[in-house]
C-alpha positions in Angstrom: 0.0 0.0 0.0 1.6 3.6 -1.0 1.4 6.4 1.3 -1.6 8.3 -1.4 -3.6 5.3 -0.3 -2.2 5.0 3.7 -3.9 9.0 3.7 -7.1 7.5 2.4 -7.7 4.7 5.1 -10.5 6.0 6.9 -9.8 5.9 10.9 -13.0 4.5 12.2 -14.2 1.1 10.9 -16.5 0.8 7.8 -19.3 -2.0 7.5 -20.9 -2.8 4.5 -23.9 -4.6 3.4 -21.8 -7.4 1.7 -25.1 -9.9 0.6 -24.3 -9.1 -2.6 -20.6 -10.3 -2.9 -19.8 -13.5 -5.3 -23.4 -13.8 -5.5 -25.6 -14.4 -9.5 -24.1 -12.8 -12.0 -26.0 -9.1 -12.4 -24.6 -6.4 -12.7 -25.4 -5.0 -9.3 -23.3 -8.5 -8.1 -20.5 -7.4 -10.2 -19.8 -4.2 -8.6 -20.1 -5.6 -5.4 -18.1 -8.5 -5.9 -15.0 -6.7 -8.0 -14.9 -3.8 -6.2 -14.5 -5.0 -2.7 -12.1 -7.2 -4.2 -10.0 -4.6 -5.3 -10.6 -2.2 -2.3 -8.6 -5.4 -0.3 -6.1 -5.4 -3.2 -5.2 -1.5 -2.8 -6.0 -1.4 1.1 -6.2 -4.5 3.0 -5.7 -2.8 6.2 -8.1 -0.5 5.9 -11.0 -1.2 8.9 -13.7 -2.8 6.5 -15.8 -5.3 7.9 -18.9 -7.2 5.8 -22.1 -7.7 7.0 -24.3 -10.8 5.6 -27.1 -13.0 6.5 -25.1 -15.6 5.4 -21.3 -16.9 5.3 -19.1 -16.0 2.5 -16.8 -17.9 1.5 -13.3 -16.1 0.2 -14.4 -12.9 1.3 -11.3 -10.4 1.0 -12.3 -8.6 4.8 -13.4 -9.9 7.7 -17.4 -11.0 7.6 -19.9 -10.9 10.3 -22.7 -13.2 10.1 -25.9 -11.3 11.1 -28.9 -13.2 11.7 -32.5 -12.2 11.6 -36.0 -13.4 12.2 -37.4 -10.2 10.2 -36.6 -11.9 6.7 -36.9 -8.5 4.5 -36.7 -6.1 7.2 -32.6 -7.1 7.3 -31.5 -4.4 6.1 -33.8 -1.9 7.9 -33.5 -3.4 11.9 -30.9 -6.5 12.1 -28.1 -5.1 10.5 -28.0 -1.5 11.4 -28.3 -2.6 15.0 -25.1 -4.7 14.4 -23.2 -1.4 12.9 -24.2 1.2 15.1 -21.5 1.8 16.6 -19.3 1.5 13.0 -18.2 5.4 11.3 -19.7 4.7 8.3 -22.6 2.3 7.1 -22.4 1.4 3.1 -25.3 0.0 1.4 -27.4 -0.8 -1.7 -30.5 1.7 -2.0 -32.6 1.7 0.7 -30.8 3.4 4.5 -32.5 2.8 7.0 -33.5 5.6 9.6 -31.2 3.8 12.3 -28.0 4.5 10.1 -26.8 8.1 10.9 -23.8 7.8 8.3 -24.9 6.5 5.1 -23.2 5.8 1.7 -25.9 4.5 -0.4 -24.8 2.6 -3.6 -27.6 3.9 -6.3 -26.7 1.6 -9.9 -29.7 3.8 -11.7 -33.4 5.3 -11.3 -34.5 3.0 -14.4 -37.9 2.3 -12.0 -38.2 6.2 -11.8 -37.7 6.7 -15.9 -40.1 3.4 -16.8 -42.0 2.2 -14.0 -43.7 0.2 -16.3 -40.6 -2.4 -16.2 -41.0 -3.1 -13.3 -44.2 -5.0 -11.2 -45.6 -2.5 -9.0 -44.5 -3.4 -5.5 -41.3 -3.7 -6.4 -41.3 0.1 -8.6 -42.4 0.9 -5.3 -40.6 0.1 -2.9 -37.2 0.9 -5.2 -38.7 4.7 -5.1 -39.2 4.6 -1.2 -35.9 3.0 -0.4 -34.1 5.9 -2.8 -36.4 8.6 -1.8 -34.9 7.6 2.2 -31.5 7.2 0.8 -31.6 10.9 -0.4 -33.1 11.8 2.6 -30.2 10.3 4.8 -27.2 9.4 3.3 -23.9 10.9 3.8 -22.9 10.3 0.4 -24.2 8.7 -2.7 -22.5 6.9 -4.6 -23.5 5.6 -9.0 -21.9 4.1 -11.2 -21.9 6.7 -14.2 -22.5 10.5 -15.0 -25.7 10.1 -17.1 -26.8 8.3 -14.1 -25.8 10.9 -11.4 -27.7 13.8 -13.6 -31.0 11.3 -12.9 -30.8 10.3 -9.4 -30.6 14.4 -9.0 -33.4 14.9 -11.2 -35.9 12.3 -9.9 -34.5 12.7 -6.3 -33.6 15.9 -5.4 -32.4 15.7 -2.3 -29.3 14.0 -3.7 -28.1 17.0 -5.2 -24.6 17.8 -4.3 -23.6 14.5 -2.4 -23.7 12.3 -5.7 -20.8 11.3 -7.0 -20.1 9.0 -10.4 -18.2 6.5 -9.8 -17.8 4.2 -13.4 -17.3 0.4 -13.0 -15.0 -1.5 -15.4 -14.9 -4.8 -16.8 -15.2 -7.8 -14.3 -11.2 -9.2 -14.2 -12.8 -13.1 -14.3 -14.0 -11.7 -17.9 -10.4 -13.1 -19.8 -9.6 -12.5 -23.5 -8.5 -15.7 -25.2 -10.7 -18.3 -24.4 -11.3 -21.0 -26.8 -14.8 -20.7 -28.0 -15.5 -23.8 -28.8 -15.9 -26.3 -25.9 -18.3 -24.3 -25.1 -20.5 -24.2 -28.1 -20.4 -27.7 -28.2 -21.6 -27.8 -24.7 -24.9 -25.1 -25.3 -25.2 -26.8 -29.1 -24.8 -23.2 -30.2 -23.8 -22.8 -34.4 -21.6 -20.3 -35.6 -22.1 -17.7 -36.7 -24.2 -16.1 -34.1 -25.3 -13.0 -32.5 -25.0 -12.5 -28.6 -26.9 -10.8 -25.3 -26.6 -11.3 -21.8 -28.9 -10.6 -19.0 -31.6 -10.9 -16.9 -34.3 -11.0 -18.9 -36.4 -8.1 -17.4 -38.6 -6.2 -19.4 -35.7 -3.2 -18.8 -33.2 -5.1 -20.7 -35.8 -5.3 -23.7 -34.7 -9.1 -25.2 -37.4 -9.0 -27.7 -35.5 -6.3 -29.8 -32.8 -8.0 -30.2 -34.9 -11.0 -30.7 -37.5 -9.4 -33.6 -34.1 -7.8 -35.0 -33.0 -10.6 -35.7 -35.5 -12.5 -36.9 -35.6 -9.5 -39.7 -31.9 -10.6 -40.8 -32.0 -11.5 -44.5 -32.2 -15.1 -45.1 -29.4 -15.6 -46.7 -27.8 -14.4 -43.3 -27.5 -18.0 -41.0 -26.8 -16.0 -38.1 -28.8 -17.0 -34.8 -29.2 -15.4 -31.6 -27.6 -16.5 -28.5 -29.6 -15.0 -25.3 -27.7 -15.7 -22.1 -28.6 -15.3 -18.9 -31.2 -16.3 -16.1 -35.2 -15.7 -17.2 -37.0 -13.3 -15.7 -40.8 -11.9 -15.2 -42.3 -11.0 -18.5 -40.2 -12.8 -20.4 -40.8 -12.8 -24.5 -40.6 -15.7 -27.1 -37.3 -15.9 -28.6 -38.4 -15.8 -32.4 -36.8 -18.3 -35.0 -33.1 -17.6 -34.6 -33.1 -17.5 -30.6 -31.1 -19.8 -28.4 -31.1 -19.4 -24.8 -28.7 -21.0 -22.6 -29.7 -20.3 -19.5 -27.0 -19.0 -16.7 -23.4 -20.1 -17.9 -20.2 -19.8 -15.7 -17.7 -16.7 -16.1 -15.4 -18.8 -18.1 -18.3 -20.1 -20.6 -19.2 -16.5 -20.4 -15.8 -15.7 -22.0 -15.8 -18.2 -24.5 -19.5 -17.0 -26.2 -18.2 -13.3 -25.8 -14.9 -14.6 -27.8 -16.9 -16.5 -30.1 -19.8 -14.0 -31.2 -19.6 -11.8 -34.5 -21.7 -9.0 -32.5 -23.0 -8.2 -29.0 -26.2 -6.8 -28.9 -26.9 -4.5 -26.3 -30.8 -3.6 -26.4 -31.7 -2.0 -23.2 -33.9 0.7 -22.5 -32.0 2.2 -20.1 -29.1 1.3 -17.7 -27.2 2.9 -15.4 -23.3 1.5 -16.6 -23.5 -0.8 -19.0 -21.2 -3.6 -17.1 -21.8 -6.0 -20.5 -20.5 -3.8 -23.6 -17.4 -3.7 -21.7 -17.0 -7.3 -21.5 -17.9 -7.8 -25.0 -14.8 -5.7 -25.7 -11.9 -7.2 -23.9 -13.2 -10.1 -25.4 -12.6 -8.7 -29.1 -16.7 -8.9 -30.1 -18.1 -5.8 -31.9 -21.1 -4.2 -29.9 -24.4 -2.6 -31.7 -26.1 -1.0 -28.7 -29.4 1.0 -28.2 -29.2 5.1 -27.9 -28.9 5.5 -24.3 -26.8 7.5 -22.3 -25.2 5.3 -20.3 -24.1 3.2 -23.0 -22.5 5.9 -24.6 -21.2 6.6 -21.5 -19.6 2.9 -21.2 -18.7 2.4 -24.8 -17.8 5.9 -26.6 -16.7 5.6 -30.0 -15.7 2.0 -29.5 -19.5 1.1 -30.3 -21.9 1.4 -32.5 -25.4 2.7 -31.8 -28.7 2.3 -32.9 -30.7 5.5 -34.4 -33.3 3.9 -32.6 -35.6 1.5 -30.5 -37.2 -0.3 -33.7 -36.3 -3.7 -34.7 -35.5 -2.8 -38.5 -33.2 0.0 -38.0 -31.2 -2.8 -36.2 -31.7 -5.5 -38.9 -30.5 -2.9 -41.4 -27.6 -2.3 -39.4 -26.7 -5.6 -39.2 -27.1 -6.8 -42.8 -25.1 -4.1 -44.3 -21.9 -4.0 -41.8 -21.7 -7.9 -40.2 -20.6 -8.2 -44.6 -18.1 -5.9 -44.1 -15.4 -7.5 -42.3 -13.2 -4.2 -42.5 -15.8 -2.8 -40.1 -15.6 -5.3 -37.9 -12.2 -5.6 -37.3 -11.9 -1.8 -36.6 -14.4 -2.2 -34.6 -13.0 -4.6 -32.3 -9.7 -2.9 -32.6 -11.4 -0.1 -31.0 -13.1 -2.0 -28.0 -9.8 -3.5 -27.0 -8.0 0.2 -26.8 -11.2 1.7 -24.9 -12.1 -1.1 -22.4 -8.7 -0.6 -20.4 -9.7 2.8 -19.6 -11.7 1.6 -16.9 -10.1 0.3 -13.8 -11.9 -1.4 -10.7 -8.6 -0.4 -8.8 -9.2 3.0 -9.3 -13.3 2.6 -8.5 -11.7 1.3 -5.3 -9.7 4.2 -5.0 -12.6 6.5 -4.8 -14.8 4.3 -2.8 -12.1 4.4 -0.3 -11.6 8.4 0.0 -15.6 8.7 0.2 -15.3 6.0 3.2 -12.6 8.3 4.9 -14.6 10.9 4.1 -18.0 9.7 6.0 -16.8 7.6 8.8 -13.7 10.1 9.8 
């Protein structure tokens, strides 16, 4: 540990709601997961302690098992009653009115922006837990500027303790993997087209799914839809595969093998996935929102729009040119790098010091 960092470690000990950490693969797991990770890699003396309701294994600080016979209400009674006497309290959304210094983790206000995504109860309670957040919190903490200028629109009490911090590409994401054990494995045909995600009405699947569908015949590219199902889920047309979850290595592999990531969201706070897609040296066609941009820049190309044949036009005409696509991916391996989960860690750390003291 340098002395810049040594002047960062905060003096009074941190807890941090660590349910998150190693857990599915979403992108709200991901942060959790690589950033404490590389907060122990930068600072592993700094006085960090996790909080869960369960074990976890290979945690990089020490973890405290808290227990509770209030099932949902963890987060709002069992564990702030185990940290009351911590300097600083880091969580996911929702603080609880027991926590007196708060860092609240906010990924994006997607539920404030399209409500409609979302069932009801849960729009709901997302709105109340970021609505006390604002209220309470110390600092808050996001994971990009477009989604920093809406958590200040839609919640205005967060105005002027928000700060952007961007994520970066998971380091279990690995260039180079061999593609094809695993396409034997999932039965998947080359040449194919790729997403990954929850599939949430949010991350809008059926785009990508009636996009490709509208591919020329002549093109034999499928669709490869990776990730767990969710509510609301759509058909996946005549070219869709789904695999289901797949490890972080298989993960790899499809990334390594696709001739383009599709990245069809209606609205994200990062963009966790076009990043991957790059290090992995797969083009990426993604949907005109901010955060994307934010993620990709000019390493990626973006839809004029939310309809199916703007994206099957896209497609046909540049998947043929392979001088495109190579520039393309040339350009996602020089941009990706520019994000760092040591330097996320970095900041994280200095907002700690800052809060607890």
């Amino acid at each position: 540990m340098n002395d810049q960092i040594a002047q960062k470690i905060p003096n009074r000990p941190v807890a941090v709601d660590a349910r998150l950490f190693a857990g599915s693969s979403t992108g709200d797991s991901t942060y959790w997961t690589a950033m404490l990770n590389a907060l122990a890699e930068i600072a592993l003396e700094a006085p960090i302690r996790l909080f869960s309701d369960r074990p976890i294994p290979d945690a990089p600080f020490p973890v405290e098992v808290v227990r509770s016979r209030w099932g949902r209400l963890w987060s709002l009674v069992a564990f702030p009653l185990a940290t009351r006497r911590f300097g600083a309290v880091h969580v996911q959304y929702a603080l609880s009115p027991l926590v007196r210094r708060g860092i609240s983790t906010i990924h994006d206000v997607s539920f404030f922006v399209g409500p409609e995504w979302f069932r009801p109860k849960d729009a709901a309670l997302l709105k109340a837990g970021t609505r006390s957040a604002a209220k309470r919190a110390k600092r808050i903490i996001t994971v990009s500027e477009p989604s920093r200028s809406e958590i200040e629109h839609y919640l205005p009490l967060a105005k002027g303790k928000t700060v952007a911090i961007e994520n970066a590409c998971p380091p279990w994401i690995q260039a180079g993997v061999d593609p094809q054990p695993t396409l034997e494995k999932y039965g998947v045909e080359t040449p194919y087209l790729l997403t990954v995600g929850t599939r949430w009405p949010r991350k809008n699947m059926e785009l990508a799914v009636r996009a490709a569908d509208l591919l020329p015949r002549d093109m034999p590219h499928r669709l490869v839809v990776t990730g767990k199902a969710g509510w609301g889920d759509q058909e996946l047309g005549n070219r869709g595969k789904a695999t289901g979850y797949v490890s972080r290595e298989e993960l790899s592999a499809l990334y390594a093998g696709a001739e383009l990531y599709l990245a069809p969201s209606r609205h994200e706070g990062f963009g966790i996935p076009v990043l991957e897609a790059m290090r992995c040296g797969c083009p990426v066609l993604a949907s005109p929102v901010d955060a994307f941009r934010a993620a990709g820049g000019d390493a990626v190309a973006y839809a004029p729009s939310f309809e199916p044949q703007d994206w099957a036009d896209w497609m046909s005409e540049s998947l043929a040119d392979s001088g495109k696509m190579l520039a393309m991916r040339e350009r996602g391996r020089v941009w990706e790098p520019r994000f760092s989960w040591r330097e996320s860690a970095r900041r994280h750390l200095e907002i700690y010091a800052e809060v607890a003291g």
